[in-house]
N, C-alpha and C positions, 0 to 999 in steps of 0.2 A: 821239044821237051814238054808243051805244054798238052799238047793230047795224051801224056803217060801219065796223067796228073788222077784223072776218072779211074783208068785200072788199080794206080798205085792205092786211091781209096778205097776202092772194090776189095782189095788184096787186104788190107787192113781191117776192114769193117770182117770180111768172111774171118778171117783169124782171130778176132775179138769176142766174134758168136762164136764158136768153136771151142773158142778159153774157157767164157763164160757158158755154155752148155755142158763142157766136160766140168765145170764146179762144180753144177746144177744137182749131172748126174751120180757125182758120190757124196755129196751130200743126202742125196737121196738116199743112194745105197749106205751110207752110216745110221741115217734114222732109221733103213728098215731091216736094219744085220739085227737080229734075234728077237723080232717081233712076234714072234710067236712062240719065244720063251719068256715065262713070268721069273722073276728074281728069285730065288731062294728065301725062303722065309728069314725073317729076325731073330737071333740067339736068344730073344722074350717077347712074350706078351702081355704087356702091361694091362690090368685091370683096375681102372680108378673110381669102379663101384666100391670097390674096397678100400678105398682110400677117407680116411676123416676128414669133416669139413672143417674142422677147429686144428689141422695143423698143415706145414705146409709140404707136399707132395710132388714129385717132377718125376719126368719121364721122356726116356731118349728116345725118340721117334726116329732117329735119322738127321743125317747132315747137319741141316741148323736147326732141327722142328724138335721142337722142347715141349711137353706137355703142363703146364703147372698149375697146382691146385693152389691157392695159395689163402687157406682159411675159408675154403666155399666157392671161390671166385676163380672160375677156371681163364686160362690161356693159352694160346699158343703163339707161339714164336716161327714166323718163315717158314709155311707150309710149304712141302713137295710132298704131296701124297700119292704120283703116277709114275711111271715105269720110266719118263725120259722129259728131261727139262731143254727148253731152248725156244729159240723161235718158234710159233705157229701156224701153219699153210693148211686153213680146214681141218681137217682131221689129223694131219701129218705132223707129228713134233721132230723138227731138227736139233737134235745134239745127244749128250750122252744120255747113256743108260744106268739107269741103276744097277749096282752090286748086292744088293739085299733090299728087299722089300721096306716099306716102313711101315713100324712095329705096329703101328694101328692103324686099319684102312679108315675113308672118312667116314664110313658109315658104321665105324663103331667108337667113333671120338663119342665124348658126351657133350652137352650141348655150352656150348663157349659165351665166354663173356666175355672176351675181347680178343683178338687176333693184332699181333704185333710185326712187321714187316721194317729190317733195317737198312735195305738197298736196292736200287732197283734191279740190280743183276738178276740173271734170269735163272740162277740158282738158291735165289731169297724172295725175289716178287715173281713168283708162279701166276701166271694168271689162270690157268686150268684150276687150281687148287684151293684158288683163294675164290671162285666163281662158286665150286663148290659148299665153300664156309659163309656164304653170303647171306642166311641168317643171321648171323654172329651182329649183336645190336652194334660193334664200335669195331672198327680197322684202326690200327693207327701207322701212319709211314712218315717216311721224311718232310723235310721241304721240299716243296718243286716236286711231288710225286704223285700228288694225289689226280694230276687227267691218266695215271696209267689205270686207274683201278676205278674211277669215279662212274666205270657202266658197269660196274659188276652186282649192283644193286644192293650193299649194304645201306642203312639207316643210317650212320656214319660213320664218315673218312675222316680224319683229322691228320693234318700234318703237323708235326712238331720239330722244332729248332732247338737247338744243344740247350737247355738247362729250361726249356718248357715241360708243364705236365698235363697231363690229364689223368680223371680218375673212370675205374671199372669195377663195380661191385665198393669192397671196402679196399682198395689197391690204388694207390698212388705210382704210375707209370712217367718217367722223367726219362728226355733222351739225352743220351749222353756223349759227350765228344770220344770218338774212337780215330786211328790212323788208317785209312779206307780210301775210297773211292766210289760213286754212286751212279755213276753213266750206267745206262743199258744199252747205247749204243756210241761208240765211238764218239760223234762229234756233239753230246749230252755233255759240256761239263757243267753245267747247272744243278743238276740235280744234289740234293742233298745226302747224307746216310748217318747210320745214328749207333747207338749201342742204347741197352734201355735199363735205369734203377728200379726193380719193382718193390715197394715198402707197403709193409701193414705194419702197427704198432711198432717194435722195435728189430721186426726181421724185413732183409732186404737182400735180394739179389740182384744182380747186377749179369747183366745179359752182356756176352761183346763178342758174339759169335765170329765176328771179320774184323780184325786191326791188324796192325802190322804193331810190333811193339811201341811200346811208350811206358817212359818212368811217369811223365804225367797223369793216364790212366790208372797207374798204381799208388802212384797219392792220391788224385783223383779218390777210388775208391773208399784208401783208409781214412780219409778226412769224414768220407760216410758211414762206417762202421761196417761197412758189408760183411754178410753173413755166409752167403755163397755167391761163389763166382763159377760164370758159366761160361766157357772160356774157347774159343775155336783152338785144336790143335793139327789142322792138317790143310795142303795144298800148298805147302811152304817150299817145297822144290817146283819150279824154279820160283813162284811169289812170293821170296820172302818180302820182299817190300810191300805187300799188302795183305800179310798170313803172318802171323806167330809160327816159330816154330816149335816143337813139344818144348825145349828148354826154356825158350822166351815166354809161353806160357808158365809156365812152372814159377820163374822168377817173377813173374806179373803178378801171379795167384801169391808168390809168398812174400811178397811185397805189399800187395794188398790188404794184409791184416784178415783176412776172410778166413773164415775157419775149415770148409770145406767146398771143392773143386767137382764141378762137374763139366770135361770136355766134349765137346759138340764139332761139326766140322771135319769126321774121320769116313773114311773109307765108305763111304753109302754112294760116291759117282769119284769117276775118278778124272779128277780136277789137276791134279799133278803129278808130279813123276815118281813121288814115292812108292816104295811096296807099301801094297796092302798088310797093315798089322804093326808096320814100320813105328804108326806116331803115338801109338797107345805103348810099345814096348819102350820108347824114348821119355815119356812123360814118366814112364813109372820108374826107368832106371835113374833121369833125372831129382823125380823127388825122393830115391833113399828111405830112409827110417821112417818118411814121414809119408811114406804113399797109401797109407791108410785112409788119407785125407781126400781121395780119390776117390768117389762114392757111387759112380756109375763107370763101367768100365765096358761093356757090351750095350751094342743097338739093341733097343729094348727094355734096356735096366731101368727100375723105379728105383726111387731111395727117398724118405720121409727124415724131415729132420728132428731130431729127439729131442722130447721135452724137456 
């Protein structure tokens, strides 16, 4: 028995490289099925040269990428500015692809004053994109996040903890407790993940692109007066345990006291098993009489809130 010991390793090792080079190779082949077709464009093209700097302005970039002026002092929230988010092998991105482009490529954002990042998932902490943004004087991320971005040569990373802040321009940024999770990789449970309050005088939004619901967050919010809530509504089949679904947003939003919703988190990769168009049709049949309150409703959409 004991000379079959050698072959029976042999037999094993070859079937293990075989396993692992058949992953190898579709993965490969998923990164590169329609690399040489660009996304369809975005249903808008936001232009925030137009926008006042004495009020405040936002703009749906896609997935979680939020644009916001907010009295001068622009932001963005969870850059994906490329055709496919995932791991990086040199040049090669592994994973999905975009369904539509986003709505502004980097080289027509204007110039930011802080970039916001609420997990490290590789569909919220891009590192191609945020590499990109790396003018941007301030990043702000989780706890325990800041060795993934600290060579990307921003002037500052700041990590912040549930109920810390920092300020950008005249904007007071607080992160805020959400139901998530913040690994980028499996055996990460360390790392932190946040949702973020942004306030100037007495307007405030309140970011939570990734939660799985919580009545807490929805006190939470009302205890702050929020003004808009920007709220993830999609990727909830099968994650509802870490994804709102359109109705669980909706009750979030109208729990929260917040006067108007903008959902983030739709159809820009596809993260779940819903149809496309599915979670925007759910939110609006969920909110009834009141889906007026709904203020962006395409990739793309700007909406300025009135004086």
């Amino acid at each position: 028995m004991q000379s079959r010991v050698p072959s029976l390793t042999l037999s094993f090792l070859a079937r293990r490289i075989v396993h692992i080079a058949s992953i190898a190779v579709a993965l490969v082949a998923l990164s590169c099925s329609g690399a040489f077709r660009s996304p369809p464009p975005a249903a808008h093209t936001p232009d925030p040269r137009e926008w006042s700097a004495q009020d405040l302005s936002l703009a749906y970039l896609g997935h979680a990428s939020v644009l916001i002026d907010f009295g001068g002092t622009m932001i963005l929230t969870d850059p994906t500015l490329y055709d496919r988010i995932g791991p990086a092998f040199g040049p090669l991105t592994i994973g999905p692809k975009r369904i539509v482009a986003p709505a502004l490529s980097a080289d027509r954002l204007p110039k930011l004053d802080a970039v916001l990042v609420t997990h490290a998932h590789m569909d919220s902490l891009d590192r191609p994109s945020l590499r990109t943004l790396a003018a941007t004087p301030l990043l702000v991320v989780p706890e325990r996040t800041a060795g993934l971005v600290d060579d990307l040569g921003y002037a500052s990373a700041v990590e912040l903890a549930w109920g810390k802040q920092v300020t950008a321009g005249g904007v007071t940024i607080e992160a805020v407790p959400v139901r998530h999770w913040g690994r980028r990789w499996p055996w990460e449970r360390w790392r932190g993940y946040n949702g973020y309050l942004l306030t100037r005088g007495h307007v405030r939004v309140l970011f939570a692109s990734d939660t799985a619901y919580s009545a807490d967050l929805a006190e939470w919010a009302r205890s702050r007066q929020v003004t808009v809530a920007i709220l993830g509504i999609g990727a909830y089949d099968p994650w509802i345990w870490n994804h709102e679904s359109p109705e669980e947003a909706w009750q979030t939003f109208a729990h929260s006291g917040a006067r108007y919703l903008v959902p983030v988190h739709w159809d820009t990769f596809r993260l779940g098993t819903e149809p496309i168009g599915e979670a925007m049709r759910r939110l609006v049949a969920a909110a009834g009489e009141d889906a007026s309150r709904i203020v962006i409703r395409e990739i793309g959409g700007s909406w300025t809130l009135p004086r």
